[in-house]
VOVEXTOR-373638 format. One record per residue (C-alpha): residue in one letter; x, z negated, y. Coordinates in steps of 0.05 Angstrom, whole numbers, plus 5000, padded with zeros to 4 digits. Layout:
// residues N
AXZY ...
This chain:
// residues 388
X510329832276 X503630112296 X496929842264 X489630052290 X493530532345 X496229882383 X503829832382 X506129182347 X512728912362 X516828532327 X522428022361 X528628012336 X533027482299 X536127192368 X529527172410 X525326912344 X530326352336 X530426112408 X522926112405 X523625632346 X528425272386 X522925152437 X517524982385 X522524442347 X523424162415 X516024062435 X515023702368 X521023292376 X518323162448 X512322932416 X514922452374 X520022162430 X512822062463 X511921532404 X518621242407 X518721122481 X511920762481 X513220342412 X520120132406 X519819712479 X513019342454 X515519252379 X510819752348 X513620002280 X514220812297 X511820932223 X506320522227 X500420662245 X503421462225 X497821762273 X499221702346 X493421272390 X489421192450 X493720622491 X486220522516 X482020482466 X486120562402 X483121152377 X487121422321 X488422182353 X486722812303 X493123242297 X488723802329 X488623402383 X496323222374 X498123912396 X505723912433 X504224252509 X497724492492 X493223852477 X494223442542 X492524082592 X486024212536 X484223472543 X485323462624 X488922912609 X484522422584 X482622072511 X477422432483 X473521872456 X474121382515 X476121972570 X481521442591 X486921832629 X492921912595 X500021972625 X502322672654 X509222392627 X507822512555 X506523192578 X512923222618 X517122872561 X514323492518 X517924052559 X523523672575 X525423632507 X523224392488 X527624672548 X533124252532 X533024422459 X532525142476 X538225082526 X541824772468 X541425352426 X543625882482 X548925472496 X551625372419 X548825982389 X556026132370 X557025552340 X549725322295 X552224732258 X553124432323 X546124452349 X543323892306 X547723442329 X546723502399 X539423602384 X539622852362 X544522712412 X538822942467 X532922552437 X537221922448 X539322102518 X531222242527 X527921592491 X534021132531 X531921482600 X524721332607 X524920602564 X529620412618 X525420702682 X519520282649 X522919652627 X530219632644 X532819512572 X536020112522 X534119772460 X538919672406 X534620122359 X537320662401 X543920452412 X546520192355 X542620642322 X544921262356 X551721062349 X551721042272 X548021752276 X554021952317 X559121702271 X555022022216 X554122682247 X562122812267 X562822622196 X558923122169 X560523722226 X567723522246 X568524132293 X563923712347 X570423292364 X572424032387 X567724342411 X563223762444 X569223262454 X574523792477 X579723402422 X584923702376 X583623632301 X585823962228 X582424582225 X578224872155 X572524302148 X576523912100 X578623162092 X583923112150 X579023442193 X573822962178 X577622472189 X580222692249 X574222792273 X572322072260 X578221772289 X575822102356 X569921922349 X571121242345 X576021302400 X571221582437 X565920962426 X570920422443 X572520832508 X565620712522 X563820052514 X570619812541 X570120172608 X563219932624 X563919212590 X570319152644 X565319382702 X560518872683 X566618242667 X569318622744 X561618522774 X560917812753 X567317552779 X565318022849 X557817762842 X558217252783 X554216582810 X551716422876 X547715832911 X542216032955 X541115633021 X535415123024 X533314723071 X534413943077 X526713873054 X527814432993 X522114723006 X520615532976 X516215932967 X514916682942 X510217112994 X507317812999 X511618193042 X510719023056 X512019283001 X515318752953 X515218012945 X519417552999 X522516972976 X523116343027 X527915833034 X527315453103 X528715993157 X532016533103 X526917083081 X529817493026 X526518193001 X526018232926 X529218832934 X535918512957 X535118042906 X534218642850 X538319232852 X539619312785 X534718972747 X539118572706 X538718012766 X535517362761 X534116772807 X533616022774 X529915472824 X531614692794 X524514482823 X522713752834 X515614062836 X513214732842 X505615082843 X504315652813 X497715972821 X493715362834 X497314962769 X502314382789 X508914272753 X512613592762 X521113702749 X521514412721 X526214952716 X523315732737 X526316322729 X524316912775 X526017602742 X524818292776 X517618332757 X515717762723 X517816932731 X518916392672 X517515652676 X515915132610 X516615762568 X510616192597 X511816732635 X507517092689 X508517762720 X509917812786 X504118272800 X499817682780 X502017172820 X497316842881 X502016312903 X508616042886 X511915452928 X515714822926 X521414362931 X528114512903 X534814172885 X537914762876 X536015602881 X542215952841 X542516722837 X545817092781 X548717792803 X551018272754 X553719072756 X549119272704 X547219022641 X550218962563 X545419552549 X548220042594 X555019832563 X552419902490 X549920582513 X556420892538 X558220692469 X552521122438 X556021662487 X562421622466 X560921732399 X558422322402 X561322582462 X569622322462 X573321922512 X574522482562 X566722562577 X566221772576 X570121872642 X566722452659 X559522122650 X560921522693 X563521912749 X557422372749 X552521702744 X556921392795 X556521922844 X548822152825 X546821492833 X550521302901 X547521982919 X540121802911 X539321042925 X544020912976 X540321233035 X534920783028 X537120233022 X542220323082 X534920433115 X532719833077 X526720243046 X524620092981 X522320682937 X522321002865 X529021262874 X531620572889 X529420262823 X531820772777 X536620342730 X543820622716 X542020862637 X538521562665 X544021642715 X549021602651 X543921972608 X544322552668 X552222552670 X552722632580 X547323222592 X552023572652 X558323412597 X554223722538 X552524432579 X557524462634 X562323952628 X568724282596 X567024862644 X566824442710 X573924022686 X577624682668 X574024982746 X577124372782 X584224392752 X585025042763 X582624922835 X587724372842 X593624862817 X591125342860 X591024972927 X598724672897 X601125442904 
């Protein structure tokens, strides 16, 4: 149309909708913003309703709550306090926007499938960076994710064939509910029973292990380059030998120890990737001046990954089916070998060799989601191809 001589256009029903898309996914991003910070520090996501400073915290105006736009405005920074605030949040933002807009171009044909993967993604997103902060997936997400799966199939049965690549009754009605259900399901224990065998499989190839000491028992915990060194006699061991995964932990049976200048007689302490437990307190490692003493016994528990990861795959499976539950853990498997394993063959610790296995399975359901079906049906046909 044309108003004051300046042609107006107007966008049609497929553009205006992905633009919605986008704008639903910046507000979701938001909110993920709130879930990722709260649920790891057991802050209700309801209350207080307003998000806040992690500074200062000042209760932030929704005009200054504004998805993409409100972080670049503020530079960064709290505008009471002018405490910088994350570039993540920022990043969490368009990650979730893109991927709900990729969502709809990829489903468009199918709409009653979008809100389900739409939930399915804020999972993936809220498990990814609360395990590259704390290496936990709580079971808030987990548990909870899974019952939203079971709910969601329920309600839009066609996901078992469209998003799980699974046979069921066709025309919406009980059988195909049900169908859709029993998939489902299928698709959960799948899940949790391929990555709980990894983890029974990694503690039987790991499991328990004594650490040498010398005759004297004498430890001790130094500074080394980049991470801590732990000492036993003529052994120096690099925390990041001793923590791969995250899930690792090292217990010392101490006749005495000293920690920071305080003296413990018999004690037990446990050392964690960043932080160490002894009487019940616990200090992070980051904290630490000086830990030494003498030892009966230094025992190191090894495992694959931990219960969360398996609980996870569950979450996955729900949602997703059985055939991307193999899918996913190839992707992680090879993703992840793909990224840490060069350094550490050059024994250099890094970013890249901390990231725990959840975002690695979180990548591998996002491949299955857009490309997965695509890439399976590519390779077989490859294979019958190369057979003649």
């Amino acid at each position: 149309m044309r108003k004051y001589g300046i042609q107006m256009e107007t966008l049609d029903l497929p553009t205006f909708l992905a633009v919605v898309a986008f704008v639903v996914g910046a507000i979701v991003g938001s909110f993920l913003n709130v879930v990722i910070y709260r649920i790891p520090r057991g802050v209700s996501v309801n209350s207080p309703r307003r998000s806040f400073c992690p500074s200062c915290d000042y209760r932030i105006p929704f005009y200054h709550n504004i998805p993409l736009i409100s972080w670049l405005l503020l530079r960064g920074k709290c505008n009471k306090c002018t405490a910088g605030i994350s570039v993540r949040y920022w990043y969490v933002e368009w990650l979730t926007a893109l991927l709900f807009l990729a969502t709809w171009v990829r489903f468009a044909g199918h709409p009653q499938l979008v809100p389900v993967v739409w939930i399915l993604l804020g999972l993936l997103i809220s498990a990814t960076f609360i395990d590259f902060d704390y290496q936990i997936i709580p079971d808030g997400i987990t548990k909870g994710g899974a019952v939203a799966g079971v709910l969601a199939v329920l309600i839009v049965p066609s996901a078992a064939r469209l998003l799980m690549d699974c046979d069921i009754a066709t025309g919406g009605g009980l059988m195909s509910r049900l169908s859709a259900l029993g998939w489902s399901l299928v698709g959960g224990v799948a899940g949790y029973g391929l990555l709980f065998t990894v983890v029974v499989l990694g503690r039987i190839a790991f499991g328990r292990k004594a650490l040498k000491i010398p005759d004297t028992g004498d430890w001790s915990v130094v500074e080394g380059k980049e991470n801590p060194v732990l000492i036993t006699g003529s052994e120096r061991t690099p925390f990041e030998e001793l923590f791969f995964v995250g899930s690792e932990r090292v217990e010392i049976e101490c006749l005495q120890a000293e920690i920071n200048g305080k003296t413990f007689g018999k004690t037990c302490i446990t050392i964690l990737p960043d932080r160490l437990r002894v009487d019940g307190e616990e200090t992070m490692i980051s904290d630490w001046r000086s830990l030494s003493g003498k030892a009966n016994a230094i025992r190191y528990y090894r495992e694959a990954m931990g219960f969360g990861d398996v609980k996870f795959m569950a979450l996955i499976g729900v949602f997703l089916g059985w055939k991307a539950v193999l899918f996913t853990v190839f992707v992680a498997s090879v993703t992840g070998t793909a990224v840490s394993l060069p350094a550490k063959i050059l024994r250099r610790d890094g970013p890249l060799t901390r990231i725990p296995f959840g975002p690695y399975l979180a990548f591998g359901a996002g491949v299955w989601i857009f490309y997965g079906q695509d890439l399976i049906e590519w390779y077989f046909g490859l294979m019958r191809g190369a057979g003649g």
